[in-house]
Each structure stands twice: as structure tokens, then as C-alpha cells.
N, C-alpha and C positions, 0 to 999 in steps of 0.2 A: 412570294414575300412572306407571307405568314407560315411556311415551313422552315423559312429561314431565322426568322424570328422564335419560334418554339424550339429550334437547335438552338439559339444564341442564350434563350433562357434560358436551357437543359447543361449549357455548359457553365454556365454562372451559377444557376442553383448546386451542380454538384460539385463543382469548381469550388465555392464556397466552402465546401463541407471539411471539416477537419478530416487528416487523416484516422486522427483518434480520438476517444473519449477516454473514461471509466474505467477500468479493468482492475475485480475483486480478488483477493487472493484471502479463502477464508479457511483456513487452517483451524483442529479441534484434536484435543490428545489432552494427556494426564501430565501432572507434571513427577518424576520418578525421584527426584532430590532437590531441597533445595528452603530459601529463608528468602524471610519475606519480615525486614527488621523496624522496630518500632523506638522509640526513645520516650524516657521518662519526663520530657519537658509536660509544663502544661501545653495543650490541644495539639501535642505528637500524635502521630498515628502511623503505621505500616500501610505501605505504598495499595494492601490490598485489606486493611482491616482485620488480619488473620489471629487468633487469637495465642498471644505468648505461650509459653513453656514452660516450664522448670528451667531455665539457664541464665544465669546474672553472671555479665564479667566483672562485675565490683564499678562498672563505670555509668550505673543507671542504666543500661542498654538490656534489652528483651530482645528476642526474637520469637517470632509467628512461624512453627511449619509448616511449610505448605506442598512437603511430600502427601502425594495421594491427590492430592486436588485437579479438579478438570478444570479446566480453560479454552478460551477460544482466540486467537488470533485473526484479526483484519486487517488486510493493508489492502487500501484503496489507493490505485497510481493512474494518475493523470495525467497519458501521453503529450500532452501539448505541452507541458512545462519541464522546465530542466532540460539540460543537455544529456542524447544518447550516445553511451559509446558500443561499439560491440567490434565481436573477433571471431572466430570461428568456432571459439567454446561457448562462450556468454554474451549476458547482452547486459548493460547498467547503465540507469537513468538516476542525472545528477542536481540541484537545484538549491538554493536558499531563498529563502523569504519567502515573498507572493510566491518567487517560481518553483517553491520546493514541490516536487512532482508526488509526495505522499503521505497521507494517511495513516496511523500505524495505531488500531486501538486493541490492547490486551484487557480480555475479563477473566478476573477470576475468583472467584467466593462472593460473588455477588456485586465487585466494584469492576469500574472498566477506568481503564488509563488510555487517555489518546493524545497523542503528540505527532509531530511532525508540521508545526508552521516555521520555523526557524534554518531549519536542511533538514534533508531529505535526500536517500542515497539507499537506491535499494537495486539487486542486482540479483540475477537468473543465470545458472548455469546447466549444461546438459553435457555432463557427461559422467564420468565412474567415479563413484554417484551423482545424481544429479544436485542442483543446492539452489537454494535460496539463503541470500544475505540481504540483512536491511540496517538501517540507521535512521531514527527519526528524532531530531533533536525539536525541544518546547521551550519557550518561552511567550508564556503568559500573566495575567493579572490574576490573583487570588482572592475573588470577593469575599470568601468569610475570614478574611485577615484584615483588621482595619492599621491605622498609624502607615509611617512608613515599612511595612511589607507588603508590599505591593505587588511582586512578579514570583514566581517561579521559575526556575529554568530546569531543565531534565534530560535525558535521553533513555532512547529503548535503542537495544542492539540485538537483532538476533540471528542466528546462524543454525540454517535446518540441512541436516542431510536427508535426502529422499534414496531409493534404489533407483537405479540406473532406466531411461525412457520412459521416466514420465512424461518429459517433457517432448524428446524428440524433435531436437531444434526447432523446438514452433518459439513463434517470438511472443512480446508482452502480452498481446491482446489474442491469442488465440486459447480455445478453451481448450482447460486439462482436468482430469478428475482422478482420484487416487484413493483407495480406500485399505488400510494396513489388513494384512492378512498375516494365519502366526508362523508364517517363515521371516516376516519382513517386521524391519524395525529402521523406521522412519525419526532420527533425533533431533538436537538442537537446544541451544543454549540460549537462553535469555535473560539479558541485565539491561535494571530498571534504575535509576539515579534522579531523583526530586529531589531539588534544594532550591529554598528560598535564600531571593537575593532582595537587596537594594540598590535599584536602578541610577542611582542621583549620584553628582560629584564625577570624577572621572571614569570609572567603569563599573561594573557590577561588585556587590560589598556582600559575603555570605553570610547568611543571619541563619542561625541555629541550624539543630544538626542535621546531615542528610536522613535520607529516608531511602531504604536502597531493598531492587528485589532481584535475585541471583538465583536463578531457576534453570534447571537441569530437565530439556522436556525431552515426553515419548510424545508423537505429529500420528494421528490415527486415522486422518481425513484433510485433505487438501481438493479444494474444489475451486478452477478459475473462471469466473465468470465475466463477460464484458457485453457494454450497450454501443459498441464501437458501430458504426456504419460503415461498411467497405467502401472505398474510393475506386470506380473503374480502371482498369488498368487501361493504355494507350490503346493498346488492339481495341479493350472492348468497345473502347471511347469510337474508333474507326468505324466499327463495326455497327454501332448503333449512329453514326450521323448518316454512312449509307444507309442504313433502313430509313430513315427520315426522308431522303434523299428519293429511295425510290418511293416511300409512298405520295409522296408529293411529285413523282410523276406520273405515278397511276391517278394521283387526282384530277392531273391537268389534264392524261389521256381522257378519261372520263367525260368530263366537262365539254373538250373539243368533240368528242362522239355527241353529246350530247346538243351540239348548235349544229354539228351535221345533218 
């Protein structure tokens, strides 16, 4: 009875267990063109702080270059949320709101931008070349804006080409590591969109100007990491209630030997 009962745990405790957690995707490279724009309002600023240039279109607008500058990219996706789809090329996990399944924070010159509560759409592919696409749109509260500005809303969009088998159809949660060497040139494009809104009356009301960053990257390191737990597959499942199975007839033989 108490063999049968430690199976009936072992199946609930692991039964329990998600098929997934976590899984990091932290990408690092330079960026090789690209603006990162500011506006002349009071308390304007570029999405990444970057300091103007020589260049006035006559409409109070600056821009910040932010050719040369390193960066790091993180997207954090959380298997358990969002819808998966996949095909025999790629795989991509869908979501909004609570269920948006990811994370997306870019740093660069010392500022970090993270979005992704709103949707979240980010998608793996393996084949010539292999890619990574994401989409993480924000919408939150801006505490050092008082009155009514209250929220911001934003997106990050980005699209990496990698060379071909990094991936080697492994899916979300299995690790992959990638380090550029100088035959290979690993790219991707990333656009940044901040603009405050006002939430109140019938739908969102834009207040003052965007704040936008349009970056042109070289990817010099992709490293995937996860805290996922494997779930046993059916066999192992079988496999391990016979071992239970017989050691708990070796207990019984035991025991009967032993009143003999």
C-alpha cells in the first residue's frame, strides 16, 4: 500500500509540474547604423538618452547617433502563456495581456527599455538562415509625468538573421549558444516607438511627440538559456512505476523471508 501510494505522489507531484518555464534569449552586438531621436519639448528625451548631433530639420527635432554603440538584447518567454504555433520551419508563441508570453528589454548607452505587458509575439525559425522575430508591445504608467499623462504605450520589433544551424530544430526551451566569428555576420533590425497617451474618454488620445529608435544591428553572441524541468515522457513514466513495482516486491519478498 505505501508503494502504491509513493507512485500516486510521484505521479501528481510530476504531473503537476509545467511542461515549461523561463527560457532566455540574450543576444549582444554593436549597432552598425542607425538614430535614436529626441525632441525639443520640455522633459523630451531619446528613447536611449544618446547625445544629438549637428542636424536640425527646422521642426525643433535632434537626433542622437547611435552608430557604433554596443547593446544587449533580452527576451525572456514564458512557455506557459500565449498560444504555440508551429510547422516544420518554425515555432511562434502568441499572447496579450497577463498572457503575453514575453519580455523584451534592450540597453544601450546605459538606459534599458522593457516592454512586452500588452502582446507579445515572438517567433524562432531554423532554416537558411536561421531567425529570430519578436514584437513586444507596452503599455504602462509614467510616474515622473504628473496631470493627466499618465500611460505610455510603445513597441519594440525586432528581426535577427543568424547563419544557418544554430538552432537545428530544437524548440523554445532547448539550449543554443552562438558566438560571431569573422566569416559570419549575424544582423537584424530594431524599431523602438514611445509615445505618450491619454487613457480617459473613448480610447487612447496622443500627447506630444514620439520618441522613436531605428537601429541597424550586428548580433555578435546569442546565448539560450532555460530553468525549464523536463516532464517524463510516457515510456519513462512506465518505466519508472515498474521499478516501483518491483521494488516493492523485493520488499514484500524480503519481509515474507523474514517471518519464515
Amino acid at each position: 500500500m505505501r508503494i502504491l501510494h509513493l507512485v500516486a505522489m510521484g505521479v501528481f507531484i510530476f504531473g503537476a509540474m509545467p511542461a515549461s518555464a523561463a527560457v532566455t534569449f540574450t543576444m549582444t552586438g554593436v549597432v552598425t547604423y542607425g538614430t535614436d531621436n529626441g525632441y525639443a519639448y520640455p522633459g523630451g528625451e531619446a528613447p536611449f538618452h544618446t547625445d544629438p548631433y549637428a542636424m536640425d530639420l527646422g521642426t525643433g527635432q535632434t537626433f542622437g547617433l547611435a552608430t557604433g554603440r554596443a547593446f544587449s538584447l533580452v527576451i525572456s518567454l514564458d512557455e506557459t502563456l500565449g498560444s504555440l504555433s508551429e510547422d516544420a520551419t518554425a515555432f511562434q508563441r502568441y499572447g496579450e495581456g497577463a498572457d503575453s508570453p514575453i519580455t523584451a528589454a534592450f540597453t544601450m548607452n546605459g538606459v534599458t527599455q522593457t516592454l512586452g505587458n500588452y502582446v507579445g509575439n515572438f517567433a524562432k525559425s531554423y532554416q537558411n538562415p536561421d531567425r529570430l522575430v519578436g514584437r513586444a508591445e507596452e503599455e504602462r504608467n509614467r510616474p515622473d509625468v504628473a496631470g493627466p499623462f499618465t500611460t505610455a504605450y510603445g513597441y519594440l520589433a525586432m528581426d535577427m538573421y543568424l547563419p544557418a544551424n544554430v538552432f537545428n530544430e530544437k524548440g523554445f526551451a532547448e539550449a543554443a549558444s552562438w558566438t560571431r566569428t569573422a566569416d559570419e555576420n549575424a544582423t537584424g533590425r530594431l524599431s523602438m516607438f514611445l509615445q505618450d497617451t491619454n487613457g480617459s474618454g473613448s480610447g487612447p488620445i496622443v500627447l506630444l511627440p514620439q520618441r522613436v529608435a531605428d537601429l541597424y544591428l550586428r548580433f555578435d553572441t546569442l546565448h539560450v538559456t532555460s530553468d525549464v524541468a523536463a516532464v517524463p515522457e510516457p515510456s519513462t513514466w512506465a518505466m519508472m512505476i515498474l521499478g516501483f513495482g518491483l521494488a516493492g516486491a523485493a520488499v514484500r519478498r524480503r519481509r515474507a523471508f523474514a517471518r519464515g
